[in-house]
N, C-alpha and C positions, 0 to 999 in steps of 0.2 A: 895511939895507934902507930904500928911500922907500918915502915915503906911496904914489905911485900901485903900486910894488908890493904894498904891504902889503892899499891897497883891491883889489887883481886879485885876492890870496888868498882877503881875505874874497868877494867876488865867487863868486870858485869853488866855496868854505864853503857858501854860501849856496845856491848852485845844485844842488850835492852835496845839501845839506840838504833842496830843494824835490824834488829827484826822489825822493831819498827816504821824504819825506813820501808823493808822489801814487803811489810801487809802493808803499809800506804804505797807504796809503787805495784803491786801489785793491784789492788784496788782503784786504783789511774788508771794502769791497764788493761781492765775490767771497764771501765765506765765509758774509757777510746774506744775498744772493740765495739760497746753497745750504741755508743754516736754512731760510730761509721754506720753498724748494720744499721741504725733506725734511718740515718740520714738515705742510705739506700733503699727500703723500705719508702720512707717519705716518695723520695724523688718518683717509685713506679706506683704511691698510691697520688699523686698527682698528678700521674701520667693518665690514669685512668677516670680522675676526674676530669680531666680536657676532654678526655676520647667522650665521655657521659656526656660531659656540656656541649661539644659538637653535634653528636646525634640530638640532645634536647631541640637544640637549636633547629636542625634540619626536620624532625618530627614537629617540631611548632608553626616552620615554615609551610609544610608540607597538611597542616592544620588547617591554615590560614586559609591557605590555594582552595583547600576540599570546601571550605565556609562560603569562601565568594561561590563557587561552583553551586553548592547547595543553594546560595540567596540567588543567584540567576536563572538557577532551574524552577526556584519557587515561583519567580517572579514570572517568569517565560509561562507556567502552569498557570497564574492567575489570570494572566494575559489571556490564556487559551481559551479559561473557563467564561471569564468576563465578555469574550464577543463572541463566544458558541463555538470556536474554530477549532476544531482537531477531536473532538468527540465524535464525530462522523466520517467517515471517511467516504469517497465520492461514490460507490456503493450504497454504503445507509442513505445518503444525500440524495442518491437517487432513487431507491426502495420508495422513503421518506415522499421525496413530490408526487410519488407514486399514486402513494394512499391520501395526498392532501388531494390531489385531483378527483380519485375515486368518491372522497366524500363531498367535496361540493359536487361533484357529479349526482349522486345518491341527493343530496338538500334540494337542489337545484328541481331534480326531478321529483320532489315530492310538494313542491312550492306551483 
């Protein structure tokens, strides 16, 4: 082989070797770009998973509050039910002795 073939080879080496540098740097450059966007991406689907777990948090608390509310209002109702109190109101309550008197009256008077 001569020199000017043997420089055509390296020549072509060379050329071989620059395109393949610039598809592998360009391909770097491709995979940086798509870090960065994902890593932005990440950072505001993180962002939204805080903002989620806050509100979970606050609709859990807010959960919580309505449940005792509910189990005191049960309890305040069973209370109610249990000594007769609040199913009358001082009208019925008075209706009510009305007609207990009318009827021992009525017993009373057939006795």
């Amino acid at each position: 082989m001569n020199e000017k073939q043997e420089n055509n080879i390296l020549s072509q080496d060379v050329q071989q070797l620059e395109t393949t540098l610039r598809g592998l740097w360009d391909q770097t450059k491709h995979a940086a770009e798509m870090i960065q966007t994902l890593r932005v991406q990440n950072r505001a689907l993180q962002k939204n998973v805080d903002e989620l777990e806050l509100k979970m948090s606050e609709l859990q608390r807010m959960l919580h509050e309505r449940d005792e509310q509910v189990q005191v209002t049960q309890q305040q109702l069973r209370d109610i039910r249990s000594n007769g109190l609040g199913m009358l109101d001082q009208n019925d309550k008075a209706e009510l002795r009305k007609q207990i008197i009318s009827l021992i009256d009525k017993i009373n008077s057939h006795l």
